[in-house]
VMD Tcl script that draws the C-alpha trace (Angstrom):
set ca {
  {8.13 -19.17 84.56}
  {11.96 -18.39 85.82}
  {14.76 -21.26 84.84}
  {15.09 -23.46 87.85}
  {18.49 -22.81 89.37}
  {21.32 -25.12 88.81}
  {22.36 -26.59 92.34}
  {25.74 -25.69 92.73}
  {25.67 -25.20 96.78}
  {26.93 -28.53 97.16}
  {30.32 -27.31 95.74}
  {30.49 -23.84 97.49}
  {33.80 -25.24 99.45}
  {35.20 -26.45 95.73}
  {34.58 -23.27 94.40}
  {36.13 -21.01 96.88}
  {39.07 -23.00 96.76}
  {39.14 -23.01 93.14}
  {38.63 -19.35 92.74}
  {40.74 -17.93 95.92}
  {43.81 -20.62 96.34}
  {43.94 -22.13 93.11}
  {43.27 -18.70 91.32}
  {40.97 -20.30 88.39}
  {38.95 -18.32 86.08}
  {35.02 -18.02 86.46}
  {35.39 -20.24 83.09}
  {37.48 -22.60 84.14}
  {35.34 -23.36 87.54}
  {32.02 -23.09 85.44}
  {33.41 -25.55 83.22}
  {34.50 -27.40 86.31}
  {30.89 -27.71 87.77}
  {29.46 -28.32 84.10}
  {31.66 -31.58 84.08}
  {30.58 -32.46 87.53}
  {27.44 -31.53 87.68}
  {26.20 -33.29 83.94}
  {24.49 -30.04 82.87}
  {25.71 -26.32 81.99}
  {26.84 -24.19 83.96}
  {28.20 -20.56 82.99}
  {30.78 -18.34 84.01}
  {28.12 -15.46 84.94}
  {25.92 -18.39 87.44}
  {29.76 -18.57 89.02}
  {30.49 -15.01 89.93}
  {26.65 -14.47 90.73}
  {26.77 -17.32 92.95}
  {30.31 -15.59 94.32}
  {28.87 -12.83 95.34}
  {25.36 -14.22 96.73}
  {27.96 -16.66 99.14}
  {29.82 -13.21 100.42}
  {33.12 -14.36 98.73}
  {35.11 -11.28 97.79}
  {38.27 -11.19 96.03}
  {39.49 -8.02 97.32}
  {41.69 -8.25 100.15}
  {39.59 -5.96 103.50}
  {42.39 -4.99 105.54}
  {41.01 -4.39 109.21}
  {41.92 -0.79 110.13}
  {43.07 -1.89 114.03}
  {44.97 0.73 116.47}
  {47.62 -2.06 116.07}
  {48.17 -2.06 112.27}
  {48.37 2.07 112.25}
  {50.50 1.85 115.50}
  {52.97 -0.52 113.45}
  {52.97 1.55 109.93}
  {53.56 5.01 111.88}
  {57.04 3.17 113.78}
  {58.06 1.61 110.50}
  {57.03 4.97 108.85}
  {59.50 6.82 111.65}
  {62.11 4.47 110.44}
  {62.28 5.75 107.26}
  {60.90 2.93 105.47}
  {59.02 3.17 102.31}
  {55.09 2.44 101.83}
  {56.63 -0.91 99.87}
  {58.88 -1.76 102.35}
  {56.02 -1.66 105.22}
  {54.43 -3.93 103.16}
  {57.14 -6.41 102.91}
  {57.80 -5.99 106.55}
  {54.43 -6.49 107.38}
  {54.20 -9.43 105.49}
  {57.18 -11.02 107.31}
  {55.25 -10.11 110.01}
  {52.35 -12.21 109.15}
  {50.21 -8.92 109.44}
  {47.86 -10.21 106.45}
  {48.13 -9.33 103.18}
  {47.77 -5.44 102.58}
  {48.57 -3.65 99.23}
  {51.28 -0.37 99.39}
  {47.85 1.51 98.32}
  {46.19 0.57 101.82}
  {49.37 1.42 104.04}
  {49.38 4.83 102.40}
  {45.74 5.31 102.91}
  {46.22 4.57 106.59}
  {49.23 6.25 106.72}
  {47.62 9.83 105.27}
  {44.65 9.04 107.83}
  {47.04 8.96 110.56}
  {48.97 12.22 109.85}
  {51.83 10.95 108.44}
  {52.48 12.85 104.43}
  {55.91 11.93 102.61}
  {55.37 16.08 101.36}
  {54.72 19.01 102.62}
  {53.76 22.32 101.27}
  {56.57 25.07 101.96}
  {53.62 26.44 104.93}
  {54.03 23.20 106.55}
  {58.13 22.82 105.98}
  {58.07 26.15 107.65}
  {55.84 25.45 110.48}
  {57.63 22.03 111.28}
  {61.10 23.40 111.09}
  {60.44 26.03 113.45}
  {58.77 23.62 116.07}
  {61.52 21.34 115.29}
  {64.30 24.67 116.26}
  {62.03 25.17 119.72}
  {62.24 21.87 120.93}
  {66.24 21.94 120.50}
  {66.25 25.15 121.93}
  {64.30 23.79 124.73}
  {66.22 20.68 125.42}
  {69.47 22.42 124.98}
  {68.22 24.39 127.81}
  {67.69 21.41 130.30}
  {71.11 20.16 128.80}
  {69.20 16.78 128.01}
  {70.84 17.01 124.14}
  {74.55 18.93 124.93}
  {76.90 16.01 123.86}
  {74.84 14.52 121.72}
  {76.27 13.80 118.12}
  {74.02 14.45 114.83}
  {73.13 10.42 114.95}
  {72.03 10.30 118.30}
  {70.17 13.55 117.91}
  {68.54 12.04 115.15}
  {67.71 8.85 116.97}
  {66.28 11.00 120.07}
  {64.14 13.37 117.35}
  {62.98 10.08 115.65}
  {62.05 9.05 119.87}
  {60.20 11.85 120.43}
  {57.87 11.77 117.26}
  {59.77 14.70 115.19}
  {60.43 14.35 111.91}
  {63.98 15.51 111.52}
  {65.17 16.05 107.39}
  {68.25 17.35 105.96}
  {65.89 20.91 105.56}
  {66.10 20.81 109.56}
  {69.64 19.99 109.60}
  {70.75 23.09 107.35}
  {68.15 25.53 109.45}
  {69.96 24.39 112.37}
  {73.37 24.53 111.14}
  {72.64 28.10 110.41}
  {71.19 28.92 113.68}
  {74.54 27.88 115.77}
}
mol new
graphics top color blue
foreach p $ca { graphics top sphere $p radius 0.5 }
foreach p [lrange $ca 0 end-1] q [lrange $ca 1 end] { graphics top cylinder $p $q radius 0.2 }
display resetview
């Protein structure tokens, strides 16, 4: 005949709260519920009872057009996968870890390296387009800032390897 369960449902609200805003151990709750409960109560009952309620520690970062929208403009900005966390945070965008911005940031097409095959490939796209909006004259007074700033505009990453191609070009 099976142990009859220990009825802990009527503290599923104390427990949550203990576990997720006041960060306390399974232990600590377990010895929390003992205390209020009058009988024992282990740490294992806890994170079984965890899990049967759907609580999850991990933090599930919806994947919304939004959120990657956001990441690739703060990406084109130049900022760092720990920086678009703390600017996302200021943002009150949820919490999200630097692992999860880079794993949405890969997904999207946006790599911090690329092989030499892929340097090569965007550098020469990157020379057409100039060559291209020199020949409207969209670009002719433009200064190496504001050519940056337009590049950055139209979705093309511009680096100092494009800057030296170009400068050898003229």
């Amino acid at each position: 005949m099976p142990r009859p369960s220990i009825p802990i449902d009527q503290f599923k609200e104390d427990i949550r709260r203990w576990v997720f805003d006041d960060s306390y151990t399974a232990e600590k709750v377990a010895d929390l519920v003992s205390l209020r409960l009058g009988q024992p109560c282990t740490p294992r009952t806890i994170k079984r009872r965890l899990k049967e309620w759907g609580f999850h520690q991990r933090n599930w970062v919806q994947d919304t057009t939004e959120l990657r929208l956001r990441i690739a403009i703060l990406f084109q900005q130049s900022y760092s996968d720990e920086n678009i966390v703390r600017q996302l945070e200021k943002e009150d965008r949820g919490p999200i870890s630097v692992r999860q911005v880079a794993k949405i940031r890969k997904k999207i097409g946006f790599v911090r390296r690329m092989s030499v095959w892929e340097r090569t490939q965007a550098d020469k796209q990157l020379v057409q387009l100039v060559q291209e909006e020199l020949d409207k004259g969209m670009i002719d007074g433009y200064g190496r800032g504001l050519l940056e700033k337009w590049f950055r505009k139209k979705g093309v990453s511009t680096t100092r390897f494009a800057r030296t191609i170009l400068i050898k070009n003229k």
